[in-house]
C-alpha positions as CSV (number, residue, x, y, z in Angstrom):
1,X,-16.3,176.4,122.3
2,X,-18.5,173.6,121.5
3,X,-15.7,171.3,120.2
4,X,-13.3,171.8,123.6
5,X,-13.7,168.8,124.3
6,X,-14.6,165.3,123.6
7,X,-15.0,163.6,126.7
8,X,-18.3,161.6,127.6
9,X,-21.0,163.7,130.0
10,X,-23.1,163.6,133.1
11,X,-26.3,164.7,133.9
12,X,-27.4,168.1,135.6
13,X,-27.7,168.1,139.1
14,X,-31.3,169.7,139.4
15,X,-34.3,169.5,141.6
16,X,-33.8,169.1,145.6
17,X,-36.5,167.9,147.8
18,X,-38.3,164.9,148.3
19,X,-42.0,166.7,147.2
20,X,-39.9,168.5,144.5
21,X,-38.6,165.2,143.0
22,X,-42.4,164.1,142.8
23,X,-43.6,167.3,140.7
24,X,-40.3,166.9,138.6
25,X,-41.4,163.1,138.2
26,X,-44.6,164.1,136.8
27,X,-45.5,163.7,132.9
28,X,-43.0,166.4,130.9
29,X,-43.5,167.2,127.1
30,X,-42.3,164.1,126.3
31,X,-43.6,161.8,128.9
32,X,-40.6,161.3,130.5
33,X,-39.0,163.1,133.5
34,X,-36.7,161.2,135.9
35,X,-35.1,163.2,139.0
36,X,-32.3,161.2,140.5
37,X,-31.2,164.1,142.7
38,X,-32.7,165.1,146.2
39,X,-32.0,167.0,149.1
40,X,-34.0,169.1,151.4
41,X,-33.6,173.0,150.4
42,X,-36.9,174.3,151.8
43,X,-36.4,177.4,149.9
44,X,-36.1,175.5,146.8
45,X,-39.4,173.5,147.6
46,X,-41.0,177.0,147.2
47,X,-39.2,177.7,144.3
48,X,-40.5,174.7,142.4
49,X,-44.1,176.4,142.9
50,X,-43.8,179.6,140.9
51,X,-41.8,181.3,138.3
52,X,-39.9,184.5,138.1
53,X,-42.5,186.6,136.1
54,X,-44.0,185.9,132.9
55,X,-42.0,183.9,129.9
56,X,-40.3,182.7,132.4
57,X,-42.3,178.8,131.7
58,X,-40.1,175.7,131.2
59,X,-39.2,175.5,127.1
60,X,-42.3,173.2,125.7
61,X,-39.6,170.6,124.1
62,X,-39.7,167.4,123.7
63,X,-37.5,164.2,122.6
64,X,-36.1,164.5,119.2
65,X,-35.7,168.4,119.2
66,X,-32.7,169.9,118.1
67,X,-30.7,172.3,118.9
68,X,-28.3,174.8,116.6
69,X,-29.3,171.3,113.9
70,X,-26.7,169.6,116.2
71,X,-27.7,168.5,119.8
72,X,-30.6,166.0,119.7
73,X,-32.9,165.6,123.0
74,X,-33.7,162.4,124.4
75,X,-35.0,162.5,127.8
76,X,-36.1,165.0,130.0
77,X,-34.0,164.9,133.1
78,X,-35.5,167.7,135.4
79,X,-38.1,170.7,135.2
80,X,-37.9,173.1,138.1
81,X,-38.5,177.0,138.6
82,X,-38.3,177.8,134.6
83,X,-35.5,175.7,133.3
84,X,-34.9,171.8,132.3
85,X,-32.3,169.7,132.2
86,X,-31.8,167.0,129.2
87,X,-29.6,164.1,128.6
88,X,-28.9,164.5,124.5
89,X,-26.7,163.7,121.8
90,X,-24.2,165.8,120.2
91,X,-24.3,164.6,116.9
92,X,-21.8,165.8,115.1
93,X,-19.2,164.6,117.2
94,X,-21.5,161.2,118.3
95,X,-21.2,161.5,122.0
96,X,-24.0,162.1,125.3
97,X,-23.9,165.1,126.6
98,X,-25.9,167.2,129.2
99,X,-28.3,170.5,128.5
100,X,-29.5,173.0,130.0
101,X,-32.4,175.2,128.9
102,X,-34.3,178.1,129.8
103,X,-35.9,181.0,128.2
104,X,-33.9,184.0,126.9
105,X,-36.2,186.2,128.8
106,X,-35.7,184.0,132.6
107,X,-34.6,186.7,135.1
108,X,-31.5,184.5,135.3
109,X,-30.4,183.9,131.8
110,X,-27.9,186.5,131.6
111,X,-25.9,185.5,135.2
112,X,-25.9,181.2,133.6
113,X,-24.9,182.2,130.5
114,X,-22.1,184.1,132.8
115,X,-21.2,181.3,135.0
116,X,-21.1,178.7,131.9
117,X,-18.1,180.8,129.9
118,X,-16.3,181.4,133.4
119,X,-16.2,177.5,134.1
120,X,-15.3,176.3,130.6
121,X,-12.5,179.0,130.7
122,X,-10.9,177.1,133.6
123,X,-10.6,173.7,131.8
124,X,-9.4,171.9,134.9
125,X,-10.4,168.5,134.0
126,X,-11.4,167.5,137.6
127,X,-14.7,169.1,137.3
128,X,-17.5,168.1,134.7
129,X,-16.5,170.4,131.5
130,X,-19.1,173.1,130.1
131,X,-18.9,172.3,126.2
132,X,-20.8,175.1,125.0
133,X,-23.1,178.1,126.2
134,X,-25.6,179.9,123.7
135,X,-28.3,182.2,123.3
136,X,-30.5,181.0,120.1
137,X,-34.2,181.5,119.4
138,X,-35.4,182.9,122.2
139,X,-33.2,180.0,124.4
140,X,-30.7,179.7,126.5
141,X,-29.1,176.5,126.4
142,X,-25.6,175.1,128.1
143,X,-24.2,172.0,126.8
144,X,-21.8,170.0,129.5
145,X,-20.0,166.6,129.8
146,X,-21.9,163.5,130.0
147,X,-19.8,160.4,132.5
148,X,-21.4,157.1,131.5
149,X,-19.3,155.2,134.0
150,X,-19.3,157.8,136.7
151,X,-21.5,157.4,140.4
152,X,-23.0,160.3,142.3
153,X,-22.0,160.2,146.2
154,X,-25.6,159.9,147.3
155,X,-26.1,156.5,145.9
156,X,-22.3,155.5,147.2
157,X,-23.6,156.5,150.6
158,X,-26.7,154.8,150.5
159,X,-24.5,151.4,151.0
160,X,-22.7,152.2,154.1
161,X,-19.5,155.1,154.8
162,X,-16.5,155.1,152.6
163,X,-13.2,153.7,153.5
164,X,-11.1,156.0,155.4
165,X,-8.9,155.4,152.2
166,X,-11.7,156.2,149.5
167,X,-12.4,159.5,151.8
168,X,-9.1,160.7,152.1
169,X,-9.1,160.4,148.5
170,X,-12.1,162.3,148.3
171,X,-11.6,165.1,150.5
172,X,-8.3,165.7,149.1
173,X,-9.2,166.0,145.2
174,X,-12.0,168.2,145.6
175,X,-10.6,170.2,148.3
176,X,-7.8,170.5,145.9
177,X,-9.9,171.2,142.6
178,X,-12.2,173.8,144.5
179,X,-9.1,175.9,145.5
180,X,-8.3,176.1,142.1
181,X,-11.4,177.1,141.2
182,X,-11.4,179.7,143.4
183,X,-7.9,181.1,142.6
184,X,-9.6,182.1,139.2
185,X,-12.7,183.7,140.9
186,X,-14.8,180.7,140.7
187,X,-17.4,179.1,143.6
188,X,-19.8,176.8,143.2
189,X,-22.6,177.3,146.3
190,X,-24.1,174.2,145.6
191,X,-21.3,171.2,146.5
192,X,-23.4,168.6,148.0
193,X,-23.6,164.6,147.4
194,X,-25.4,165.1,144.0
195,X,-22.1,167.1,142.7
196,X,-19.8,164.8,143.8
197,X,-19.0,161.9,141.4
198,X,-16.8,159.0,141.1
199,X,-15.6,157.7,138.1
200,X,-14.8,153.8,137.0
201,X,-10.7,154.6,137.4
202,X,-11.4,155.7,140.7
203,X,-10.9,160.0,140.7
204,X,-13.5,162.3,142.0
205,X,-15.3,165.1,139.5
206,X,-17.4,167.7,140.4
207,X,-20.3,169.3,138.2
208,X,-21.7,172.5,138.4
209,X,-19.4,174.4,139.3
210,X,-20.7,178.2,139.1
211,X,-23.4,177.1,137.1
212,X,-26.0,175.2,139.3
213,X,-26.3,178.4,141.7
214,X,-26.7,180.7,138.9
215,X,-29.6,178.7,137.7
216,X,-31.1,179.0,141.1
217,X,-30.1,182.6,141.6
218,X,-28.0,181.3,144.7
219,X,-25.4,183.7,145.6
220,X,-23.4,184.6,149.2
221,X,-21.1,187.4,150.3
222,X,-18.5,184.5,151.6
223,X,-18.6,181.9,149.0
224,X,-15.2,180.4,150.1
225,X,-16.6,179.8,153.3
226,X,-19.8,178.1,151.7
227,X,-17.6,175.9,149.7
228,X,-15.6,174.9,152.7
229,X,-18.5,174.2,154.4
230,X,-20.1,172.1,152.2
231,X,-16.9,170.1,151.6
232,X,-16.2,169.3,155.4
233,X,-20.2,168.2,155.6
234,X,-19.3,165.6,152.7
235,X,-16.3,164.4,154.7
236,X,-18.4,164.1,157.3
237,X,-21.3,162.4,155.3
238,X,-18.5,160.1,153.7
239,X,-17.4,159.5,157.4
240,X,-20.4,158.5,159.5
241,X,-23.6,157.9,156.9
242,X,-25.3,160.8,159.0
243,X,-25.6,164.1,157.5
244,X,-24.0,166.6,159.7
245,X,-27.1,168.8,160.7
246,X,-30.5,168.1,162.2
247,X,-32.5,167.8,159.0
248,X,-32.4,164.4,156.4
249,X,-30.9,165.2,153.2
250,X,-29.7,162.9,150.3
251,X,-31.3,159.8,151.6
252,X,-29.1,160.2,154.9
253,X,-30.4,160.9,158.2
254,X,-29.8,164.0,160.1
255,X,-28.3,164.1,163.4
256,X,-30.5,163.9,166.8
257,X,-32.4,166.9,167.8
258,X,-31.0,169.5,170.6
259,X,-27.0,168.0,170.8
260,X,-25.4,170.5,168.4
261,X,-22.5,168.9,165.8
262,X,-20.9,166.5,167.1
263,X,-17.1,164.9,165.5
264,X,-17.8,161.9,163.2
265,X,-15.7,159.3,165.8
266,X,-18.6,160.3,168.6
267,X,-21.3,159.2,166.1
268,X,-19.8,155.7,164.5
269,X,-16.9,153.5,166.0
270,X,-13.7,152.8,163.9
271,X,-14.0,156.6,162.1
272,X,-10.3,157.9,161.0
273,X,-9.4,160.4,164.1
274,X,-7.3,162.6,161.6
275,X,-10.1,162.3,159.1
276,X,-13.1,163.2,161.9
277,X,-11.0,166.4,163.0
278,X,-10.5,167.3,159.5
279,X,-14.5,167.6,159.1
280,X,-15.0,169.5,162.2
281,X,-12.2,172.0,161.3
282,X,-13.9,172.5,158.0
283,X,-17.9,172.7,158.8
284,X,-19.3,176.0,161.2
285,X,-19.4,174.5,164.5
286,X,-19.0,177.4,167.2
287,X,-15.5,175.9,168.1
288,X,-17.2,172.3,169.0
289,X,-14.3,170.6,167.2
290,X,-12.6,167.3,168.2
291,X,-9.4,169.2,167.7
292,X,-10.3,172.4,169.4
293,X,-6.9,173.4,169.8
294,X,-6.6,173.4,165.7
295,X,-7.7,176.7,163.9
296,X,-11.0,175.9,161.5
297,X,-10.2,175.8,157.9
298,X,-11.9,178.9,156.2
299,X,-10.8,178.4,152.5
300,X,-10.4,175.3,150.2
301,X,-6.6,176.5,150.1
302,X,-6.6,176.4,154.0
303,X,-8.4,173.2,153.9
304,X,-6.0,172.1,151.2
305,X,-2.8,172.5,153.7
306,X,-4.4,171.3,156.6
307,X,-4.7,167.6,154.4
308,X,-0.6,167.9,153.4
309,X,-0.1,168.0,157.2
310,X,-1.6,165.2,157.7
311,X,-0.4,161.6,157.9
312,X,-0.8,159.9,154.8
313,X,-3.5,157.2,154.8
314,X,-2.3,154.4,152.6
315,X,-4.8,152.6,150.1
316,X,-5.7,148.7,151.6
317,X,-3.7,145.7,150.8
318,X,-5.6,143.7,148.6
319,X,-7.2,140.6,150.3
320,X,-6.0,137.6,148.9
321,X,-8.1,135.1,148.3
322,X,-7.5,131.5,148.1
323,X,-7.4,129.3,145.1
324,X,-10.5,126.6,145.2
325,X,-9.2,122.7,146.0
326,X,-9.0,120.8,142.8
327,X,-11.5,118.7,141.8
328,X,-11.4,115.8,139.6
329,X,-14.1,115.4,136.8
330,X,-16.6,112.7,136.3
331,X,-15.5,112.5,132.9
332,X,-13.2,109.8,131.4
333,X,-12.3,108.7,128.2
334,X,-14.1,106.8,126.4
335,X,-16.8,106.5,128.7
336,X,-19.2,109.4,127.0
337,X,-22.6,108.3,126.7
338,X,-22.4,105.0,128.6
339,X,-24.2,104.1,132.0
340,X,-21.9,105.4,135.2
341,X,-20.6,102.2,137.0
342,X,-22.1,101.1,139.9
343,X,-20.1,101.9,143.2
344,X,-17.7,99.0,144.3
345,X,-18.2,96.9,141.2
346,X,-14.6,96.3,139.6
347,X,-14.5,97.6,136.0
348,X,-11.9,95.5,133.7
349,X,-8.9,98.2,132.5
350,X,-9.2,97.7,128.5
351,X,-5.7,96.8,127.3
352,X,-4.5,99.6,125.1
353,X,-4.0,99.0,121.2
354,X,0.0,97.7,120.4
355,X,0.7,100.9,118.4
356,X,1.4,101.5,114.7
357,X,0.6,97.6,113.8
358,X,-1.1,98.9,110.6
359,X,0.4,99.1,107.3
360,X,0.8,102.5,107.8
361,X,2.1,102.4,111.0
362,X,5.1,99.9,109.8
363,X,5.8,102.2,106.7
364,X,6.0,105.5,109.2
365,X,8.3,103.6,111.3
366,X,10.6,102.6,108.5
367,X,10.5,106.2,107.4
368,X,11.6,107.7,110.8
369,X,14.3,105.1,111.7
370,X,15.8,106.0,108.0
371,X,16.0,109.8,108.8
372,X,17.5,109.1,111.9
373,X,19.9,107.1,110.3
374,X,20.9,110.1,107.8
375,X,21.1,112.3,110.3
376,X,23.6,110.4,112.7
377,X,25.8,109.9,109.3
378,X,25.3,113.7,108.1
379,X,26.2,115.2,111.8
380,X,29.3,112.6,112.0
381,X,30.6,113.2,108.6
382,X,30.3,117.2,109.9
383,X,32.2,116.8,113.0
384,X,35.2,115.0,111.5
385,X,35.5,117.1,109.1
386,X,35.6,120.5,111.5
387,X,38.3,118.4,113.4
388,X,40.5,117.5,110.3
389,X,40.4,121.3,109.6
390,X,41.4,122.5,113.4
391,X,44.0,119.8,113.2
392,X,45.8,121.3,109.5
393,X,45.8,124.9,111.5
394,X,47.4,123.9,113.9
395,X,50.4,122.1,112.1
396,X,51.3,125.3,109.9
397,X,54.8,125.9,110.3
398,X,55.4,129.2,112.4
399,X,52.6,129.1,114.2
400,X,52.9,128.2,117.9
401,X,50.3,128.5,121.0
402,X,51.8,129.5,124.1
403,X,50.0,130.3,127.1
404,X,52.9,131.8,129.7
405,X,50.4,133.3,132.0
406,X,51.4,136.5,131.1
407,X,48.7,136.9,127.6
408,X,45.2,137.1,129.6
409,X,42.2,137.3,127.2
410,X,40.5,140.6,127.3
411,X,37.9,141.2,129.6
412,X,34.2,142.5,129.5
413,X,34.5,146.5,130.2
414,X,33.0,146.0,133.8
415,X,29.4,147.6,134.0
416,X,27.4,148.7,136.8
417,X,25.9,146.4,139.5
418,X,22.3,146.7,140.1
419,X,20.9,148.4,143.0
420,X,17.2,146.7,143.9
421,X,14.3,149.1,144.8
422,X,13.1,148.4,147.9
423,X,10.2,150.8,147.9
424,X,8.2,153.5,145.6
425,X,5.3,155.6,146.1
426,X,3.7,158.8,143.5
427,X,4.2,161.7,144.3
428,X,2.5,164.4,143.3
429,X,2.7,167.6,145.5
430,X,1.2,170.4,143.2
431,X,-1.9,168.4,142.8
432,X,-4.6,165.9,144.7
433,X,-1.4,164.4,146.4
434,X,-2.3,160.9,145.0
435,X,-1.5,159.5,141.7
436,X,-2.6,156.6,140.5
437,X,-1.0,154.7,144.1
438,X,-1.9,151.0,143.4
439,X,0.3,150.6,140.3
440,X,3.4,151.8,141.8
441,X,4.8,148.3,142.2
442,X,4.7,148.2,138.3
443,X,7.6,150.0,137.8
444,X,9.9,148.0,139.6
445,X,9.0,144.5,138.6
446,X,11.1,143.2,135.7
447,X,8.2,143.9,133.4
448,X,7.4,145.9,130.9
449,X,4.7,144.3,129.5
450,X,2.9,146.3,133.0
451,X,3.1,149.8,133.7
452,X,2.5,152.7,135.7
453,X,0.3,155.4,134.4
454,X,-0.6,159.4,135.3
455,X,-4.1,160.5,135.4
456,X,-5.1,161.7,132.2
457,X,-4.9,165.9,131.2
458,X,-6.0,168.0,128.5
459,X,-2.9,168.5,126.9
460,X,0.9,167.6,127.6
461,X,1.6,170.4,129.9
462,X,-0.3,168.9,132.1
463,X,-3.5,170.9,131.5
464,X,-1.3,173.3,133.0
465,X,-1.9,172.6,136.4
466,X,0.9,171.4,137.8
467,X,5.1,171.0,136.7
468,X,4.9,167.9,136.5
469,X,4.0,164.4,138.7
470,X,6.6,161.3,139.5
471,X,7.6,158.3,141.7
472,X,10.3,158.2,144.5
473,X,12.3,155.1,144.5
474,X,14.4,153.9,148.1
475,X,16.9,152.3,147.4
476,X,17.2,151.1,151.0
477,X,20.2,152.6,152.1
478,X,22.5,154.9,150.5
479,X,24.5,154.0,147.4
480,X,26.2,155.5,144.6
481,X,24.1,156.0,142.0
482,X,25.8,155.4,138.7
483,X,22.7,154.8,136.2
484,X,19.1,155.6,136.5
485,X,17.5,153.7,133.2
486,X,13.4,154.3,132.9
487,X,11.7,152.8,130.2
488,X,8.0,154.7,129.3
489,X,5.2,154.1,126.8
490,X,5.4,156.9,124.0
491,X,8.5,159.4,124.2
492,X,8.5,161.4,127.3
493,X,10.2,163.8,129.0
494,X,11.7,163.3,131.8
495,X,13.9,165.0,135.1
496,X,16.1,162.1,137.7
497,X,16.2,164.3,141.5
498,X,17.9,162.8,144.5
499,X,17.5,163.9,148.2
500,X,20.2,164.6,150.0
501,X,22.4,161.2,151.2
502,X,22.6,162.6,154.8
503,X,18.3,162.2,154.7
504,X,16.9,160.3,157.7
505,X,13.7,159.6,155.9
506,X,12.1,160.0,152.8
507,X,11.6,164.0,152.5
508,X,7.7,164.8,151.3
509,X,8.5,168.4,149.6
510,X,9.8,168.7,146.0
511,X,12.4,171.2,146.7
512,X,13.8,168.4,148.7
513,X,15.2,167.2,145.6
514,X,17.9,167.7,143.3
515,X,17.9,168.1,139.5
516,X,20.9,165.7,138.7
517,X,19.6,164.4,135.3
518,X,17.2,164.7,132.6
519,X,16.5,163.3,129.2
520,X,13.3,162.5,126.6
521,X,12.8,159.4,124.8
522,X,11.1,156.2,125.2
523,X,14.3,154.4,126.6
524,X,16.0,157.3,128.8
525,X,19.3,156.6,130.6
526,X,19.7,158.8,132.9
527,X,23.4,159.6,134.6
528,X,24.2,161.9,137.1
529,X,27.6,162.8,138.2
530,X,28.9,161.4,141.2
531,X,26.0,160.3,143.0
532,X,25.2,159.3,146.5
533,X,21.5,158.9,147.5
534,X,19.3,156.7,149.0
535,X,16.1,158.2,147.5
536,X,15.9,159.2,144.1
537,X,12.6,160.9,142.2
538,X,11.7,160.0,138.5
539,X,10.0,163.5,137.3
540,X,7.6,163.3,134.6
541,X,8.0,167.1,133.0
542,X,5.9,166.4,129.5
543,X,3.7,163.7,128.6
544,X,3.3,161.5,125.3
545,X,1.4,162.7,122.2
546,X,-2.0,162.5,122.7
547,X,-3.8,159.6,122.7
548,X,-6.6,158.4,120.5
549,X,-9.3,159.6,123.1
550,X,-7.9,163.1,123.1
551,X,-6.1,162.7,126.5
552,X,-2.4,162.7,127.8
553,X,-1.1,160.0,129.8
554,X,2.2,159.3,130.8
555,X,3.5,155.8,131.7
556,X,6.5,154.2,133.2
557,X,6.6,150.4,132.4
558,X,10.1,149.8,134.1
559,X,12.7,151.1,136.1
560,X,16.3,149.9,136.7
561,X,19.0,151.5,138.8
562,X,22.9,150.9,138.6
563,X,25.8,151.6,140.8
């Protein structure tokens, strides 16, 4: 299990409180213990205070230590209630990755081992991915991914609310990943802002997943309730800045004292209404929703729906910025060096040098007019001789040109004419919804030097997760559709679908659409029989080989439809 995978890592999400940060920012074994994680779990704050029963001590390690001879410590991240929490180096495989260690003989060894093999067994690639879980002189140690590039929510927060765009996005993705989790008997217990993180490309990951509460013995007879909860509070979070209950956590303040929850669009102006009412459906409120009349969302699956239903919220248009006025330079030839002239005195324009007076200028002349010469002679001589021979054809006896109007040259087998795109969007229904939106246009822009690309998966399949992801093209109208030619990056497989042609708009459910074509290649022309759509949906069904960072991408670099 320790080689699953070879993506980078993040760090654990550990301590919670403001006074537990400070002991967890105390001098460790090494001299080094950073806490970038906070939030305000009072039971927690008691935690920090004691152990479980004797043995149960943080592991006196330090930086350099190794572990199984492979994963190398460097700094102590947290040290809370019997376990710590490293940032290392795996390396055998030279990458940073995540540990965490407690004793073998910790009340709660047995249950994190537990949770660790249940989350790496799911291998959805949407949550930080537990690498390896062991039990090895006298330790307990799990190994997870390590994301360089990636930002918690609490420091994403700490600037101002999302976008209604950036928090659709989130919502979506992790409502989406935590059902999944759940439909293989996983929670997590623990989904707050330190959890959630974003990476540079723009998708959401969660960490921890099973494995945070079973190092702090946090458990719940509902936990798809919990998880719910805690998702709607970081919609709600992402909304308004505010976290949604009377205490501070996470650097956010809590709401005012004595006015119960109250929907993210009565707190800041300009919230998302669909967005607010989303929140409220999610989080326990007593029925003080904004959309009272809307059942609460119990489950990530219910949660999950409840976002399909809603109006898509489209990503910004880009704000264009304009070009800066040219400006001319101070510099001129020639003039390096010297003193700048003095305003309004008249400089004399130097006359420029007659060219090629030299010797060597005359002889270059001479040289150039003389292959000129040969040239004209040798082109000349060329040309009258290709008319002399046209001329001796033509005067053969028995051969005669006639031209009755009858004997028409043959013509160019007519090909199709081609239809323009007017529109595409992703689509990807058996996932977060979105896929990868802003490069859309790509596909349709008489380039293939640009493309369209997936998000990346474990393997071609998908990561088995989904059938499959695509784009729907309208054509504007209906047409016959003769000719559906897609040009990818690496061979891929590939399905063309159509809607029906008596569809008033573009239909958002895949068994809206037909099979009519498939094909696998890196050039695939695909031809249905007798076609009449007006929106057609290119189908990715299996992805390239894998790349050289052990991922599976597919990409659609150009498009081009015929009648």
């Amino acid at each position: 299990m320790a080689e699953r995978s070879t993506a980078a890592v993040d760090v654990a999400d550990n301590s919670d409180d403001t006074s537990l940060t400070a002991k967890a920012d105390q001098s460790t074994a090494d001299g080094v213990a950073k806490n970038r994680e906070r939030d305000t779990d009072s039971d927690e704050v008691q935690e920090s205070t004691r152990t479980d029963g004797p043995g149960t001590s943080p592991p006196e390690l330090h930086s350099g230590h190794k572990l199984a001879r492979r994963y190398r410590l460097e700094e102590c991240v947290t040290r809370l209630d019997g376990f710590s929490s490293w940032r290392a180096v795996d390396e055998k495989l030279r990458r940073a990755v995540g540990v965490h260690i407690l004793p073998a003989d910790h009340s709660r060894a047995r249950s994190v081992l537990a949770a660790a093999r249940s989350s790496a067994l799911l291998g959805d690639p949407r949550f930080v991915q537990v690498l390896d879980a062991v039990e090895e002189n006298d330790l307990v140690y799990v190994v997870h991914e390590w994301l360089p590039d990636a930002t918690e929510l609490t420091p994403l927060l700490a600037s101002g609310p999302l976008e209604p765009y950036d928090a659709y996005q989130m919502v979506s993705q992790i409502s989406s990943a935590m059902a999944a989790a759940h439909r293989e008997g996983l929670a997590h217990l623990r989904l707050d802002p330190n959890a959630v993180l974003r990476t540079s490309t723009g998708q959401w990951r969660i960490r921890g997943l099973a494995v945070n509460a079973a190092l702090r013995g946090v458990t719940t007879d509902t936990p798809q309730r919990t998880d719910t909860e805690a998702i709607g509070a970081l919609l709600y979070a992402a909304l308004t800045q505010r976290w949604p209950y009377e205490s501070d956590a996470y650097g956010l303040s809590g709401l005012p004292k004595d006015i119960g929850l109250i929907a993210p669009d009565q707190v800041r102006a300009g919230v998302h209404r669909g967005l607010s009412e989303l929140s409220m459906r999610a989080l326990v409120n007593d029925g003080a929703t904004a959309s009272r009349h809307e059942s609460p969302c119990t489950t990530p699956e219910e949660l999950v729906k409840a976002i399909g239903e809603m109006p898509r919220i489209r990503p910004p248009e880009p704000a264009f910025t304009a070009p800066p006025e040219y400006q001319r330079t101070t510099y001129q030839q020639g003039t390096y060096g010297r003193q700048a002239p003095r305003l309004g005195a008249t400089q004399p324009v130097p006359a420029p040098p007659p060219p090629l007076q030299s010797r060597t200028g005359k002889a270059l002349k001479w040289a150039v007019s003389a292959l000129l010469i040969a040239a004209l002679g040798l082109g000349s001589w060329q040309l009258a001789d290709a008319l002399m021979d046209q001329g001796a054809k033509n005067e053969e006896p028995g051969q005669t040109q006639t031209n009755d109007g009858n004997d028409k040259s043959p013509k160019k087998p007519a090909g199709g004419k081609p239809i323009a795109i007017s529109g595409a969007r992703d689509f990807d229904p058996f996932g977060d919804q979105t896929e990868k939106p802003s490069d859309v246009g790509k596909v349709y822009d008489s380039s293939t030097a640009s493309y369209w690309q997936t998000d990346y998966y474990l393997s071609s399949d998908f990561g088995r997760l989904k059938s499959g992801v695509g784009i729907i093209l309208d054509l504007g109208k209906v047409q016959q559709v003769g000719k559906v030619k897609v040009t990818f990056v690496g061979d891929t497989s590939v399905e063309l679908r159509s809607a029906s042609a008596d569809a008033d708009s573009e239909p958002t459910s895949f068994d809206a659409y037909t099979k009519v074509a498939e094909g696998t290649g890196t050039t695939v022309e695909l031809k249905p029989k007798s076609l009449k759509s007006r929106y057609l949906l290119v189908w990715l069904t299996e992805l390239p080989t894998q790349a050289d960072d052990g991922k599976w991408r597919g990409r659609v670099a150009d498009i081009k439809v015929t009648s």
